[in-house]
Every structure is written in structure tokens, then in C-alpha cells.
C-alpha positions in Angstrom: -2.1 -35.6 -15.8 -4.8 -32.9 -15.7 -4.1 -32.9 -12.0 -1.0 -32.2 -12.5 -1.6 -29.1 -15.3 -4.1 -27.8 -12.8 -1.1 -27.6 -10.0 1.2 -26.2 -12.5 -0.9 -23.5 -13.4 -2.0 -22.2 -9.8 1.7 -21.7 -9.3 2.2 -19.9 -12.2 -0.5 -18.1 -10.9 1.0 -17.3 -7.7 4.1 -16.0 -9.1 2.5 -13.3 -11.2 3.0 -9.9 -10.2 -0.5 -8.6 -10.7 -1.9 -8.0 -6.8 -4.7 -10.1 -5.5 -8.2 -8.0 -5.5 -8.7 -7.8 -2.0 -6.2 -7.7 0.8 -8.3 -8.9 4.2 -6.7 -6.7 6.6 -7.6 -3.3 5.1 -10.5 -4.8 3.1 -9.6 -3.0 0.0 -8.7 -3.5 -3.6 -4.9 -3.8 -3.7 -5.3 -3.5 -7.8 -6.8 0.0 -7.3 -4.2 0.6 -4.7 -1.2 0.1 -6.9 -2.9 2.4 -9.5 -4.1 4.8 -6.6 -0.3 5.3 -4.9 0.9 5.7 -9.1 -1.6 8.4 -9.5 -1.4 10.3 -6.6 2.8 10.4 -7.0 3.2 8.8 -3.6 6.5 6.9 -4.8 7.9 10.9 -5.4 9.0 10.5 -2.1 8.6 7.1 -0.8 9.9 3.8 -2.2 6.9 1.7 -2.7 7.5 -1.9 -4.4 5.8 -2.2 -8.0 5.2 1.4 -7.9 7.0 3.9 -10.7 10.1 5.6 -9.6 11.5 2.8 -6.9 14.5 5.0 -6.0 12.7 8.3 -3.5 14.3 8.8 -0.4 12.4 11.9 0.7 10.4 10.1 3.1 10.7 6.5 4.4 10.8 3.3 2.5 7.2 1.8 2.1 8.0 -1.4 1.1 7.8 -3.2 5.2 5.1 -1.0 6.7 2.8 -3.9 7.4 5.6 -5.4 9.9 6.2 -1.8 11.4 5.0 -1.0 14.9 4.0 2.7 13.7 2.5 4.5 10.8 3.8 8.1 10.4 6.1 7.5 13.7 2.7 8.4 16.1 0.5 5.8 15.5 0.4 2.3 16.1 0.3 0.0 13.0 -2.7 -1.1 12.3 -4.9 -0.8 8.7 -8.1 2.0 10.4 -4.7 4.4 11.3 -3.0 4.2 7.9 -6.3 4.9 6.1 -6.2 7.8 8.8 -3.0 9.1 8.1 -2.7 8.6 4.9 -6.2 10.7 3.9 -4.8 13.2 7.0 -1.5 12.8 8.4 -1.3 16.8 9.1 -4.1 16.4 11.2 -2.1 13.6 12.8 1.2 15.7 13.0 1.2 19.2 11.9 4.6 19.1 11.1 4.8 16.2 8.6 6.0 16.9 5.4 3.4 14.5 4.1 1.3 16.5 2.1 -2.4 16.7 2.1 -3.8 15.1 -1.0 -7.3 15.1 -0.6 -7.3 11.0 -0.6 -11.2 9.9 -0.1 -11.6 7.0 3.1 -12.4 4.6 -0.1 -9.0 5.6 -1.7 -7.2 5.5 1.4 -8.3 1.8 1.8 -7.2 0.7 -1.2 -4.1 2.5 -0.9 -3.3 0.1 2.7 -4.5 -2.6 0.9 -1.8 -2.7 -1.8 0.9 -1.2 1.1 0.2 -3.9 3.3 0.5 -7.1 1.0 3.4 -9.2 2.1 
């Protein structure tokens, strides 16, 4: 019986949506990610999932990036280049509309983190 209790409550678990506190890909803190992208106003313009105002369409939906071959369209998909682009994706491509928000490298990892959870 207390087997059984223990099973039923690691599922229960599982289906909550509060993100796991680290993501192994990025190596950052998907909780302070979700909090991060919120703060910073990313879902303005992109549709992030579990992020404040779902419905942007200014720039592209967020909610897949892990299974994309690119970030920002240039580089290839991987968690080191959206860190990159996401702290400077002028620098990247000077024409982005992607503003420059002064995200710190430790911000910008949490920020994959949470963006890159299945």
C-alpha cells in the first residue's frame, strides 16, 4: 500500500506545472528562466508556453525551439548559441528586430533552460 501512495504521488508530481530546477542541456535554472523571460517581457513578442501574454506574434513562436535547426535563423541550434543570441542577437544580425536587453550570460542560461524543456 505505501508502495503504491509513493507511485501515486511521483506522478502527481510529474504533472505539475512548476519547471524542474535544472534543465541538463543548458545547465540552468528553468524556474528562474520562466521568471526571467516574464520579467524581461520576452512573451511581448514571442509566444512562450507558461509565460504571460501567450497570444504575440511579433516574432516567432518559442514554444519548439529545442527541436529547431536554428536560433535566430543564423545559427545552428544548440544551448552556448541561444545564450549567445539571446544576451546579443544584434551582434549576431544587425538587422534583427530582437532588441538588446542587456541579459547577463547567467540570465541568458536560465532563460534556454526554461525555453528548451520539452
Amino acid at each position: 500500500m505505501k508502495r503504491l501512495l509513493a507511485i501515486v504521488f511521483i506522478a502527481a508530481l510529474g504533472g505539475c506545472s512548476k519547471p524542474p530546477a535544472f534543465e541538463p542541456l543548458s545547465g540552468g535554472n528553468p524556474r528562474v528562466g520562466q521568471q526571467l523571460l516574464d520579467r524581461y517581457g520576452c512573451a511581448a513578442c514571442h509566444v512562450i508556453k507558461g509565460v504571460t501574454h501567450e497570444r504575440s506574434q511579433v516574432g516567432p513562436s518559442l514554444k519548439d525551439i529545442r527541436e529547431r535547426s536554428f536560433v535566430g535563423g543564423m545559427l545552428p541550434n544548440s544551448a552556448a548559441n541561444l545564450e549567445q543570441w539571446i544576451m546579443h542577437p544584434r551582434a549576431i544580425n544587425p538587422k534583427s528586430a530582437m532588441p538588446e536587453l542587456d541579459v547577463t550570460r547567467a540570465e541568458a542560461r536560465d532563460m534556454t533552460a526554461y525555453l528548451y524543456l520539452p
